[in-house]
N, C-alpha and C positions, 0 to 999 in steps of 0.2 A: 695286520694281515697274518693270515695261520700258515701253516705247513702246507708245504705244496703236497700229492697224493702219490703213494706210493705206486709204483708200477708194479703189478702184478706180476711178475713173471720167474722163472728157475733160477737162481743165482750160481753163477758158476762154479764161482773158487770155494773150494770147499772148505775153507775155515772161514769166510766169511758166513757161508751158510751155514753153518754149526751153530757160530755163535748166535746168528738170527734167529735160529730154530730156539737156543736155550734161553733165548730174552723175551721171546713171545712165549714161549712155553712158562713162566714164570707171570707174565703178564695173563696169560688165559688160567692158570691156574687160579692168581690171585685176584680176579673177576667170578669163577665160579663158585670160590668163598664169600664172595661181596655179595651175588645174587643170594646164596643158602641164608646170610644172616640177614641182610632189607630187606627179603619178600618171604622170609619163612619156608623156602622151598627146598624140595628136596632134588638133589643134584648129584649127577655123578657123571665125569668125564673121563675118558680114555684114552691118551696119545699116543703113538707108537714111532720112535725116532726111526730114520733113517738105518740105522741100524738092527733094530727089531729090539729098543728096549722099551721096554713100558713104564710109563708114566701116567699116573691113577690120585684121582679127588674122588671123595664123596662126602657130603654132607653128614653128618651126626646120625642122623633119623633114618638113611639111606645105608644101604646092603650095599657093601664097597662091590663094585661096577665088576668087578676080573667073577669073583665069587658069586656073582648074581647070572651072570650069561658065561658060566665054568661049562655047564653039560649042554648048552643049545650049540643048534650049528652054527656058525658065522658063515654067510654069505655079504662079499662083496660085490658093489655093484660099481665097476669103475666108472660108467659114466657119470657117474656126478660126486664119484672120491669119497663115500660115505659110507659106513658099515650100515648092515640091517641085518636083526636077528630074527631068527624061525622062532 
């Protein structure tokens, strides 16, 4: 039998949520290297802690992500939590 599903939701204590943010942050990073080297793809993600610091991958072949959208505007669209650039 597997793992039962996580509950989506805020976690309150704030060092528990730290450290959950820096183990999935660690985990999505080291998924975005698995996709760039088994599918040859070019990748670049962007995450920004709780705090407003940046955490940045990009692939070899890939224009690192901060230096590629430096001069566009970033609009955010909070209903569905995702950046989109002009």
């Amino acid at each position: 039998m597997g793992r039962g599903r996580v509950q989506l939701k805020r976690i309150e204590n704030k060092i528990n949520r730290q450290v959950t943010f820096s183990k999935r942050r660690s985990g999505l990073l080291k998924k975005a290297h698995e996709i760039s080297v088994l599918c040859d793809a070019e990748v670049a993600l962007i995450v920004f802690s709780t705090k407003g610091k940046l955490f940045e991958y990009s692939s070899d072949s890939c224009v690192p992500p901060v230096d590629y959208y430096a001069y566009d505007e970033i609009v955010c669209d909070r209903t569905y939590g995702a950046l989109f650039w002009e």
